[in-house]
C-alpha positions as CSV (number, residue, x, y, z in Angstrom):
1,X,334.1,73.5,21.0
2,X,330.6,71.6,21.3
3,X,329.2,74.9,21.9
4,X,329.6,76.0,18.3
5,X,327.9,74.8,15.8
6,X,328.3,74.9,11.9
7,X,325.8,74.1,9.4
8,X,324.1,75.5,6.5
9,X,320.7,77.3,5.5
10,X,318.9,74.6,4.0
11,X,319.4,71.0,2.7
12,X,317.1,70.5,0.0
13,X,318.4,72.0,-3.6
14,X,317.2,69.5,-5.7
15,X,317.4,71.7,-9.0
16,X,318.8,74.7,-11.0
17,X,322.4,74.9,-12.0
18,X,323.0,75.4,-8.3
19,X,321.7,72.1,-7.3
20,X,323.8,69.8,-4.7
21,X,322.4,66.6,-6.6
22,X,326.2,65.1,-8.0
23,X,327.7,67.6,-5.8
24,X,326.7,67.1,-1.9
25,X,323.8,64.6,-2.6
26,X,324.4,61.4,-5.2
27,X,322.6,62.0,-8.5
28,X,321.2,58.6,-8.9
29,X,320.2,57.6,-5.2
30,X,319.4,54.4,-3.4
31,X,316.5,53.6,-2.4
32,X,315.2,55.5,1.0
33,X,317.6,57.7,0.4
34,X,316.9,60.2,2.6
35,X,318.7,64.1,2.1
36,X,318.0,65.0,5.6
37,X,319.3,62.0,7.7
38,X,322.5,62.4,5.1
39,X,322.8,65.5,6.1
40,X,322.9,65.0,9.3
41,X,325.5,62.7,9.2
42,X,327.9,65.7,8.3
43,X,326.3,68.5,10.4
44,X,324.8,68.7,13.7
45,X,322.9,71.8,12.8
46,X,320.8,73.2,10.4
47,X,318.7,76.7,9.6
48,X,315.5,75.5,8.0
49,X,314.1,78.4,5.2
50,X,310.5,76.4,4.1
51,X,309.5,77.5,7.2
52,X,309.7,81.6,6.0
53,X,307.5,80.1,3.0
54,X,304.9,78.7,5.2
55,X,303.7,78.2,8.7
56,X,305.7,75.3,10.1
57,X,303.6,72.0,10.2
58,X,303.9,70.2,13.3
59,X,303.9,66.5,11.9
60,X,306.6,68.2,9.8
61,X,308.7,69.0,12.2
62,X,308.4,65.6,14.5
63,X,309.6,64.1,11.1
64,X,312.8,66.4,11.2
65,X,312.5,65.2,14.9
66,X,312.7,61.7,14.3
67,X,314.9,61.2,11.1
68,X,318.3,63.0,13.1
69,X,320.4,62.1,16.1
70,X,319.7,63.4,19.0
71,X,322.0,66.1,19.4
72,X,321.1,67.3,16.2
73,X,319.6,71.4,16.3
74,X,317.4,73.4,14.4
75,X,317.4,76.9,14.1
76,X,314.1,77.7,12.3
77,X,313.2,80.9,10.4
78,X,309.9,82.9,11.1
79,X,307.2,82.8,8.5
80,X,307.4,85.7,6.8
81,X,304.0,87.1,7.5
82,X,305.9,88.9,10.7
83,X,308.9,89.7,8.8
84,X,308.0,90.5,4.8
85,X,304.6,92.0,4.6
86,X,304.9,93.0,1.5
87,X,305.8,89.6,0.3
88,X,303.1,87.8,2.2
89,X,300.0,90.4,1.1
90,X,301.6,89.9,-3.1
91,X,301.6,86.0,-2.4
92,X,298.3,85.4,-0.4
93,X,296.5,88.2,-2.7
94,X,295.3,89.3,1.1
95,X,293.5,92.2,1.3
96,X,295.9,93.6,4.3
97,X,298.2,92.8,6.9
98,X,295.6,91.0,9.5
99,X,298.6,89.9,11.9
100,X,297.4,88.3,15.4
101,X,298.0,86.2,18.2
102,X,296.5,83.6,16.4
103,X,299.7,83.1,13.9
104,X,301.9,83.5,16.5
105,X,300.0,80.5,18.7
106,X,300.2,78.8,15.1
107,X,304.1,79.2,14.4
108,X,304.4,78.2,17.9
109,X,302.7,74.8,17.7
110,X,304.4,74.1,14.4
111,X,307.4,74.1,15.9
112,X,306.6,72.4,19.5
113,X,308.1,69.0,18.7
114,X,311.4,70.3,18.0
115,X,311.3,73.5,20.7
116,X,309.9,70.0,23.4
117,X,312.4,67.7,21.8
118,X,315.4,70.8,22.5
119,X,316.5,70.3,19.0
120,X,315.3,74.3,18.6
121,X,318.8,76.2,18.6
122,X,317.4,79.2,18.1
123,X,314.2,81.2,15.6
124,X,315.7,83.3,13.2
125,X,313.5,86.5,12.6
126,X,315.2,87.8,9.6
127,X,314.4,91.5,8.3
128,X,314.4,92.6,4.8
129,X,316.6,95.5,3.7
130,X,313.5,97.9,3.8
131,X,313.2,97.0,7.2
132,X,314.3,100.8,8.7
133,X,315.1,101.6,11.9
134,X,311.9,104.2,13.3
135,X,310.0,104.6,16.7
136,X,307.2,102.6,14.8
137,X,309.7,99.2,13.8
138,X,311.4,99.5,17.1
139,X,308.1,99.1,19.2
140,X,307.3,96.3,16.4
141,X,309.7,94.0,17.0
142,X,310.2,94.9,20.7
143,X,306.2,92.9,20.6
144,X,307.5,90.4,18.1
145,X,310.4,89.4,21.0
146,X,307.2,89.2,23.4
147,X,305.0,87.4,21.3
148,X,307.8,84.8,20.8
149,X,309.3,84.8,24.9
150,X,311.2,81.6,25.9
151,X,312.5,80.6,23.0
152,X,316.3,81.5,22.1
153,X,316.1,84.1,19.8
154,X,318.4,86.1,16.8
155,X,317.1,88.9,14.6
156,X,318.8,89.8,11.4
157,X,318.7,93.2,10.9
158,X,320.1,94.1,7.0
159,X,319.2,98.2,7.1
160,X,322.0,100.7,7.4
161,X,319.8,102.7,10.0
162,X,320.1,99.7,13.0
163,X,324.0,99.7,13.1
164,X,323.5,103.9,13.2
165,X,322.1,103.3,16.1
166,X,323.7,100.9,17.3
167,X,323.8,101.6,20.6
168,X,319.9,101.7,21.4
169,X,319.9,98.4,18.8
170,X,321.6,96.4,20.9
171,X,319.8,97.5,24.2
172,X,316.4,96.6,22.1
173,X,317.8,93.4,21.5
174,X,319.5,92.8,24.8
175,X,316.0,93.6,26.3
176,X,314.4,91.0,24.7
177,X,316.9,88.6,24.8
178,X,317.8,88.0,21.8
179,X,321.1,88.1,19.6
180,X,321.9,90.6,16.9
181,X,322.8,87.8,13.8
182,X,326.1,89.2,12.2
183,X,326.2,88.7,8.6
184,X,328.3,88.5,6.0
185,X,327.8,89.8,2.7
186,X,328.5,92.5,0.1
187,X,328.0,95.5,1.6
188,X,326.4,98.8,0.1
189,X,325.7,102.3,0.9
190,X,322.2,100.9,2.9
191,X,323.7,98.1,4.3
192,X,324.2,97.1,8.1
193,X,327.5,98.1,9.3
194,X,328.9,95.2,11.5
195,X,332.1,93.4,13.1
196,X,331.7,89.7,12.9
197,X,332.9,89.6,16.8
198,X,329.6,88.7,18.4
199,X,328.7,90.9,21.5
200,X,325.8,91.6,22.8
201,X,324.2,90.0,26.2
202,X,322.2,87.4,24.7
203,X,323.6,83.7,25.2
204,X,323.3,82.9,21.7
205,X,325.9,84.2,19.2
206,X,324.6,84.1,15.6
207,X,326.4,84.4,12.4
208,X,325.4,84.3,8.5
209,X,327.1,83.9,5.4
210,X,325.5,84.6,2.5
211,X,328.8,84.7,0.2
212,X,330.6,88.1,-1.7
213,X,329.1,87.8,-5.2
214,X,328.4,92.0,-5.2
215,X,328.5,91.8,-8.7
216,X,325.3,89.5,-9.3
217,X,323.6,90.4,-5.6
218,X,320.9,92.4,-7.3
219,X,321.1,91.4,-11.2
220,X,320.9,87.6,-11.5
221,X,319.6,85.5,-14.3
222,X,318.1,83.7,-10.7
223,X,318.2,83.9,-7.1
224,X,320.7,80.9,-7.2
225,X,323.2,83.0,-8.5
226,X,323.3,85.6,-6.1
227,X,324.8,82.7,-3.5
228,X,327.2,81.9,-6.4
229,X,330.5,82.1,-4.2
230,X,333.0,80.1,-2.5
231,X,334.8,80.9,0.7
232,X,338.3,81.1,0.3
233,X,340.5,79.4,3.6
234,X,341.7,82.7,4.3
235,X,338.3,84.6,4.1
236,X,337.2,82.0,6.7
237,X,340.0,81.8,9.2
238,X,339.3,85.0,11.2
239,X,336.1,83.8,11.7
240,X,337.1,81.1,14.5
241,X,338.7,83.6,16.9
242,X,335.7,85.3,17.3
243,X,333.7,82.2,17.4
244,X,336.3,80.5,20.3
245,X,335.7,83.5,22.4
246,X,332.1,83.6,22.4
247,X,332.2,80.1,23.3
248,X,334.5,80.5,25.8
249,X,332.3,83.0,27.6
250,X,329.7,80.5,27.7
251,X,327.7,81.1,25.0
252,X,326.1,78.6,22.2
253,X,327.7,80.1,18.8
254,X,325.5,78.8,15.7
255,X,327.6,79.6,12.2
256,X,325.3,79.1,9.1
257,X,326.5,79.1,5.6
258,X,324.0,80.4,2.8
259,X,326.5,80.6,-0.1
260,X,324.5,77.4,-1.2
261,X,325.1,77.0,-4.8
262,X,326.6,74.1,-6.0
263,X,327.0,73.2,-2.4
264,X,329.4,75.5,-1.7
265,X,327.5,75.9,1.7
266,X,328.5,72.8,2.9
267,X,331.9,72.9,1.8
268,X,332.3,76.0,3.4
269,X,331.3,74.7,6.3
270,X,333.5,71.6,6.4
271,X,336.5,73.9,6.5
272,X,335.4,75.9,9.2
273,X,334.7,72.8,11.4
274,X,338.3,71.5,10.9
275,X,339.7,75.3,11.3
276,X,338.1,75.3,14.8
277,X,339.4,72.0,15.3
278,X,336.2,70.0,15.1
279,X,335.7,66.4,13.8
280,X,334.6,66.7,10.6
281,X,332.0,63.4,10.5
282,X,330.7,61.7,7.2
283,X,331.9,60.3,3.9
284,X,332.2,63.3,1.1
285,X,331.8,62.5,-2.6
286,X,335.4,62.2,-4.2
287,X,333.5,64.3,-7.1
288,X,332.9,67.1,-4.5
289,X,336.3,66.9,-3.2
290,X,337.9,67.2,-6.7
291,X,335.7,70.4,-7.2
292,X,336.5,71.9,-3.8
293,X,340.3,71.0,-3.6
294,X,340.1,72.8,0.0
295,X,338.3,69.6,1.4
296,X,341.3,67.3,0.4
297,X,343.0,66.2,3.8
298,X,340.1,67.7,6.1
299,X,337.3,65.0,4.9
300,X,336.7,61.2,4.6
301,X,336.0,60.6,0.7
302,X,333.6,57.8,-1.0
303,X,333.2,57.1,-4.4
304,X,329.4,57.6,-5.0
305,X,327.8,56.6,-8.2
306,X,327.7,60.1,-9.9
């Protein structure tokens, strides 16, 4: 099963009530602690979000390079310039939508040292809800899968309208070589319609989680809360099926948890591993174990100062 691999989006939450501090990560920390190379002693992937905030930095990323093991992989998400216009013009206060070549050579060369390194598992190009499947978004991101050619590729796709038409979604995708990302979440009237068996050509099978909290997915107190939720064992199980066939057809399955409150990402995740019958590596917090009773028997347990 070293073709699939399980992580979670993101490894940094160092505050709200949904922080992994005491949870994941020890509250009081030794020094050079580093979250990261801890991480990485669990996982042997990861899908990094700053990079949606802003263009990837390439002395950032030979620091990713250099603090985890050599099999370790990143799947990276696209700055959202290409993906969130909206967002990006309210941010930057820019006067309109100026996208060129010149951000994608940019994006590119922030990412070099893990895509030359092959630590890059895959670029995420992840689509907001208002993200509508027309003539005009179809010939957009049918350039986007151009601009961005030789690396492996996965486009979320969170519109109703795609799944519709599904059939001439997938031969987009397909033709571009990239995989449809399957997600999990609450559904609604406008949401993508999917199964969470990957198909598709491409030889990358991807799959989000972003947790079942429908009640608080568009009225929070804060974003945190909308990732408020916690996998049960039998919510996850017929996930590996799917995921053993994919990677029985020979292709690289990369599993992502973003349910990350209170680290319920990575325990998530840690369940999954041992359900596909995966080592799962690394010392867990007893604290962490206590809260998650599902990790008792499936992880190593340390007593961390708290």
């Amino acid at each position: 099963m070293d073709a699939v691999r399980i992580g979670t989006s993101g490894w940094n939450y160092p505050s709200g009530r949904g922080t992994w501090n005491g949870v994941f990560y020890p509250a009081r920390r030794p020094r050079g602690f580093d979250e990261l190379a801890y991480y990485a002693e669990h996982f042997d992937t990861v899908e990094v979000n700053s990079t949606f905030y802003r263009m990837p930095d390439a002395a950032q990323a030979r620091s990713w390079h250099r603090r985890t093991p050599a099999p370790f992989l990143f799947a990276v998400k696209l700055f959202q310039k290409f993906t969130h216009p909206d967002l990006y013009l309210a941010k930057t206060g820019a006067a309109d939508w100026d996208l060129s070549r010149g951000d994608v050579d940019r994006f590119r060369t922030g990412i070099a040292p893990l895509a030359d390194a092959g630590k890059l598992a895959a670029l995420l190009v992840q689509f907001p809800p208002s993200f509508h499947a027309t003539d005009e978004t179809r010939e957009y991101l049918a350039w986007l899968l151009e601009a961005f050619g030789g690396y492996p590729t996965a486009v979320e796709l969170r519109h109703r309208s795609w799944s519709d038409a599904g059939a001439a979604t997938s031969a987009l995708l397909d033709e571009g070589g990239a995989a449809w990302v399957l997600i999990d979440e609450p559904k609604f009237e406008s949401s993508v319609r999917q199964s969470l068996d990957p198909a598709g050509r491409a030889p990358l099978a991807y799959l989000r989680l972003h947790g079942r909290n429908a009640a608080r997915w568009w009225e929070h107190d804060a974003a945190e809360d909308r990732y408020d939720y916690l996998y049960s064992p039998a919510e996850l199980a017929p996930l590996a099926e799917p995921a053993r066939r994919a990677s029985a057809a020979g292709r690289r399955v990369l599993i992502y948890f973003n349910n990350h409150f209170s680290a319920k990402a990575a325990a998530n995740a840690a369940v999954l591993k041992h359900d596909l019958g995966q080592v799962v590596p690394g010392a867990y917090p007893a604290a962490m174990v206590d809260r998650y009773p599902d990790l008792a028997g499936i992880v190593t347990t340390s007593r961390l100062p708290l």
